[in-house]
Each structure stands twice: as C-alpha cells, then as structure tokens.
TORLUMRO-644459 format. One record per residue (C-alpha): residue number from 0; residue in three letters; x, z, y. Coordinates in steps of 0.2 Angstrom, whole numbers, plus 2048, in hexadecimal, padded with zeros to 3 digits. Layout:
residues N
REC seq type c1 c3 c2
REC NUM ALA X Z Y
...
This chain:
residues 196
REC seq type c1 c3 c2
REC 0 UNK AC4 40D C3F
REC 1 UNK AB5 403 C46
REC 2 UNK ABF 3F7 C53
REC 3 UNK AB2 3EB C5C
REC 4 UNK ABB 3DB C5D
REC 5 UNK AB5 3D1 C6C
REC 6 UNK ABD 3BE C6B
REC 7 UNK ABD 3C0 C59
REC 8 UNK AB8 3AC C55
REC 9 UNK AC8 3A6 C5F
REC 10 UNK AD7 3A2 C58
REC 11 UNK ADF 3B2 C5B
REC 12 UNK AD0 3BC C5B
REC 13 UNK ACB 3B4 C47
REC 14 UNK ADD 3B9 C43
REC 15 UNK ADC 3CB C47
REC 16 UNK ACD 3CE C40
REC 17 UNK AD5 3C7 C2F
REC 18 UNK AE3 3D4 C31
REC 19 UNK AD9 3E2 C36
REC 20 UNK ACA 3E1 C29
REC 21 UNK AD4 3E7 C19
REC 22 UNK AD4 3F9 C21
REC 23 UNK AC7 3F8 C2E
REC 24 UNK AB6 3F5 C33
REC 25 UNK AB6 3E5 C3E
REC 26 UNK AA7 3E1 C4A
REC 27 UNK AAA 3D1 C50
REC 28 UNK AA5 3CB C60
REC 29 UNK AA3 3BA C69
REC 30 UNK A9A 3AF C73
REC 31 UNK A8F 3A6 C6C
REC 32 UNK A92 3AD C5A
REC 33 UNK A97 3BD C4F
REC 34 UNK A90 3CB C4C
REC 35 UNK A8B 3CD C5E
REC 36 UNK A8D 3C2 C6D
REC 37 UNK A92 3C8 C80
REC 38 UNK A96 3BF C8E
REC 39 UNK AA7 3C8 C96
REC 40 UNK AA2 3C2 CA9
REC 41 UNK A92 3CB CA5
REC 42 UNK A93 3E0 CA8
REC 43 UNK A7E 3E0 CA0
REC 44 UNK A85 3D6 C94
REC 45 UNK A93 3E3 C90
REC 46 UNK A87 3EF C90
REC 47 UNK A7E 3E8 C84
REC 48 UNK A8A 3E7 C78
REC 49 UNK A90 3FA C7A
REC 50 UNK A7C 3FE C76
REC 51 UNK A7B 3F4 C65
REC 52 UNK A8C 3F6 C5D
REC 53 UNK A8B 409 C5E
REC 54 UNK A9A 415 C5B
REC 55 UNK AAA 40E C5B
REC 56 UNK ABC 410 C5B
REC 57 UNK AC4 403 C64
REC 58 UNK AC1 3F4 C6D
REC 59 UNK ACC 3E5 C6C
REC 60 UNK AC8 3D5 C78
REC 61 UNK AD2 3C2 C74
REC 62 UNK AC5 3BC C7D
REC 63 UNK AC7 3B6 C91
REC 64 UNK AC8 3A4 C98
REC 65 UNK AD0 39D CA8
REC 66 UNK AD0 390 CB3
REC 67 UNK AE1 386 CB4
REC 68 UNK AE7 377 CC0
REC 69 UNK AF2 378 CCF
REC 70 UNK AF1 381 CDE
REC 71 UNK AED 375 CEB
REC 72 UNK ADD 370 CDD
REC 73 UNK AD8 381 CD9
REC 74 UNK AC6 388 CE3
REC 75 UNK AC0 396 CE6
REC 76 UNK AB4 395 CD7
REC 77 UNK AC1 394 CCA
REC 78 UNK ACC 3A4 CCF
REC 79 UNK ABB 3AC CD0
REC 80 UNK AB5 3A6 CC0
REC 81 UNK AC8 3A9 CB7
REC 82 UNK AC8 3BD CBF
REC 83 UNK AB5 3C0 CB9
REC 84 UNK AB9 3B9 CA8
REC 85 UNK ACB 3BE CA5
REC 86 UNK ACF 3CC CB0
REC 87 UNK ABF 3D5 CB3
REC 88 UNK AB5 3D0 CA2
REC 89 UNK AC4 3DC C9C
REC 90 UNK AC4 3E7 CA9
REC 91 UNK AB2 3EC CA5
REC 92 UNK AB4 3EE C93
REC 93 UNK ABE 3FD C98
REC 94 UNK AB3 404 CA6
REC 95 UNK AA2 402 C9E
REC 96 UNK AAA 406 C8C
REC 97 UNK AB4 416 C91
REC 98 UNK AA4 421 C93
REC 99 UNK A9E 41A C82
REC 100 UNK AAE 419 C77
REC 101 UNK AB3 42A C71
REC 102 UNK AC3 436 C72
REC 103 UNK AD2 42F C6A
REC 104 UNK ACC 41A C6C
REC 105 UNK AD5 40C C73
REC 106 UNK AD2 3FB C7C
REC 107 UNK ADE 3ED C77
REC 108 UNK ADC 3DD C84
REC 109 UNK AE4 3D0 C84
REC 110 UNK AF0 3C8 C96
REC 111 UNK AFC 3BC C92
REC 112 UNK B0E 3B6 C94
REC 113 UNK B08 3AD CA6
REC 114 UNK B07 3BE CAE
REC 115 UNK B1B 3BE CAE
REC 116 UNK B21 3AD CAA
REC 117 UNK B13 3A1 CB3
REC 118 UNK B15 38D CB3
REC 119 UNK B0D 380 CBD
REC 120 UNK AF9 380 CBD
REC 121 UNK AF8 393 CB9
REC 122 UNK AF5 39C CC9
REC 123 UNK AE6 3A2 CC6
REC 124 UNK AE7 3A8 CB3
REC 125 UNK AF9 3AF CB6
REC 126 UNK AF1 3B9 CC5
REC 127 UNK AE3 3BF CB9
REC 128 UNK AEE 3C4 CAB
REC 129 UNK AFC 3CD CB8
REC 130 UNK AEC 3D7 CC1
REC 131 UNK AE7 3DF CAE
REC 132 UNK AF7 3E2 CA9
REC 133 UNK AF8 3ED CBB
REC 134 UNK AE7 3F3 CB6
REC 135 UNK AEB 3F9 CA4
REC 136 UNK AFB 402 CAA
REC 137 UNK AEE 40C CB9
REC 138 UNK ADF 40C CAD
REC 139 UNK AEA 416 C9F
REC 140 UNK AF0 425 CAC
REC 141 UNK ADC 426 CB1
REC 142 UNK AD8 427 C9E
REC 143 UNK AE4 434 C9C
REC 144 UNK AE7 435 C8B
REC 145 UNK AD2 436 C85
REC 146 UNK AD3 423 C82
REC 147 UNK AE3 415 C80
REC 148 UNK AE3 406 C8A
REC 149 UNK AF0 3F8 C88
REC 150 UNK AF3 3E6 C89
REC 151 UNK AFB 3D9 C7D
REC 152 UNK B03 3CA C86
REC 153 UNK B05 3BB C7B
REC 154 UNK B0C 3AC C7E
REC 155 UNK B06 39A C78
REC 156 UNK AFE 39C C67
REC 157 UNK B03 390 C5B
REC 158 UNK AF3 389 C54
REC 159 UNK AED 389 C67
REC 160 UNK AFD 37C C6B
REC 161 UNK AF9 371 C5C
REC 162 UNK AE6 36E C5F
REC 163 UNK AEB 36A C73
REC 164 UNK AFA 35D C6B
REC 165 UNK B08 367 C71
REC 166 UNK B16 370 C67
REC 167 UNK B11 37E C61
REC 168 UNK B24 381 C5B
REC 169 UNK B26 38E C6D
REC 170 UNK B15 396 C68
REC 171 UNK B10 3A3 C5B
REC 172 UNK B06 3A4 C4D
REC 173 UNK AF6 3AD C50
REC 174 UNK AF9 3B6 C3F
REC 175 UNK B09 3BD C45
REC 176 UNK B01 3C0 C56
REC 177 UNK AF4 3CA C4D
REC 178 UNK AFF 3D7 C46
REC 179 UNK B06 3D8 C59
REC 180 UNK AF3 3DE C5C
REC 181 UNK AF2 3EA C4A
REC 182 UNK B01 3F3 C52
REC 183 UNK AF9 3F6 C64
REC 184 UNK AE8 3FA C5C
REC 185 UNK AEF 407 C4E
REC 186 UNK AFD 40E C59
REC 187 UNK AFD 41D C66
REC 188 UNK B05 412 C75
REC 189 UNK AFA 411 C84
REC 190 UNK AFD 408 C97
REC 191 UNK B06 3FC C8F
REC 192 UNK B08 3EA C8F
REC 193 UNK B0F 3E2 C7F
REC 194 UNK B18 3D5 C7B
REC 195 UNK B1A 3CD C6C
C-alpha cells in the first residue's frame, strides 16, 4: 500500500512509519518537514497535498494539537484554534480526500483517551477528540463500505511523559502504539474508535 502518513515526524507518527515501511510505501507528511508539508487548519492546504502525493491507499493522521488550561482561562480563540487543528483538520482529510482516495482505502486519525476519561485543563482537546470519535462512527455509515474510517485513542505516550518530566510508567510506548495503528491501517474494521 501507498499510506500517506500525515504527523509522521512526531513521536507517534516517526514510530509508525518505522513499523509500516518494511511492507509499505510511506509518504510522510509534516509541517514544516517530510516529503510534503500541509497545514491541517488549512482545507487549500489539504488540497494541496491530495494534488501532489497522487494515488493513494490510505491516509493516516498523528498530527493535531490543542490548546489546554482550565476552564475559567480558556478563550474563545483557543477552542477555535483546538477544533480547527484537532477536530476539523481531521474532519477534512476525510471530506476532501474521499473523492480522491479510491475503493477499498482507509483513514486512520488519531482522538485520544481525553474523549472518555478527561482531567483538569482538558476541556477543550477532550471535546475535540469526543466530536471525531462521533464523527468517525457517522462518517463510516456515509462511506458505506467504498472507503474505511476509524480512530485510534491513545493514551499518554511514554517518550511524550519523559521529555514533559513526568512518569511515563502510565503511558505507552510509541513503538507498541504503532502496531495499535499497523492493525487499524491493515484491517477491515471501520466506524471504529480503538483503544489500545
């Protein structure tokens, strides 16, 4: 498969393309670096990308970043800014890559843990990741077996914990996450939110 692998120079995202590249052709995707860069709050952007990397058979985002604080601190701007990059940078993958993707390809994005067990200072990145788990679920009945469409959910990533100074020992390592994402990617689920 050709799996265009948006997020790919993050922790999680330089994991999976490890795991994936002995049996599949990566294009990796990031930022400011890779093979291409995009801006997920950006739908030209996303277009763009779709133009250049050609046919593909799946996408896979790791990518999408959040404001976080507490409630009474949050503004406006940063749920704005955490929807556009972590909810609807995703949602737009699939809209605007549906018509481009072939039969029989997927979307794996990427929610997180906060969507069902959220903690002080997440109410806007737990929101985020609760409205694309909804909108996987619905986006896979409109797909309707021509494409797949699921989540994976991680919770805190090991090397993420150590490089902020905290424990990493409730986290997971990105390499065992990765394989959490081989099985999503090379699988025939869709609509569904993963856990690992």
């Amino acid at each position: 498969m050709k799996i265009l692998l948006i997020g790919a120079t993050g922790t999680i995202g330089s994991a999976l393309a490890d795991a994936l590249e002995s049996r599949h052709e990566v294009v990796r995707v990031g930022h400011t670096s890779g093979d291409y860069q995009v801006d997920l709050a950006d739908q030209d952007s996303l277009r763009r990308l779709f133009g250049a990397a050609g046919d593909v058979d799946a996408v896979v985002c790791t990518a999408g970043i959040a404001r976080f604080g507490p409630l009474e601190e949050l503004s406006d701007e940063d749920f704005a800014f955490t929807l556009q990059h972590k909810l609807m940078g995703q949602v737009n993958l699939v809209r605007l890559g549906s018509s481009k993707l072939p039969p029989g390809a997927s979307f794996t994005l990427t929610s997180g843990s906060l969507s069902q067990r959220p903690s002080p200072g997440t109410a806007a990145v737990s929101m985020a990741s609760g409205a694309l788990e909804s909108f996987v679920r619905a986006a896979a009945l409109d797909l309707d077996g021509l494409q797949r469409v699921n989540v994976v959910s991680p919770s805190s990533v090991k090397e993420t914990l150590e490089v902020m100074g905290a424990d990493p020992g409730p986290g997971i390592a990105a390499a065992d996450l990765a394989e959490t994402y081989v099985k999503v990617i090379e699988g025939e689920m869709t609509g569904q939110i993963v856990e690992p």
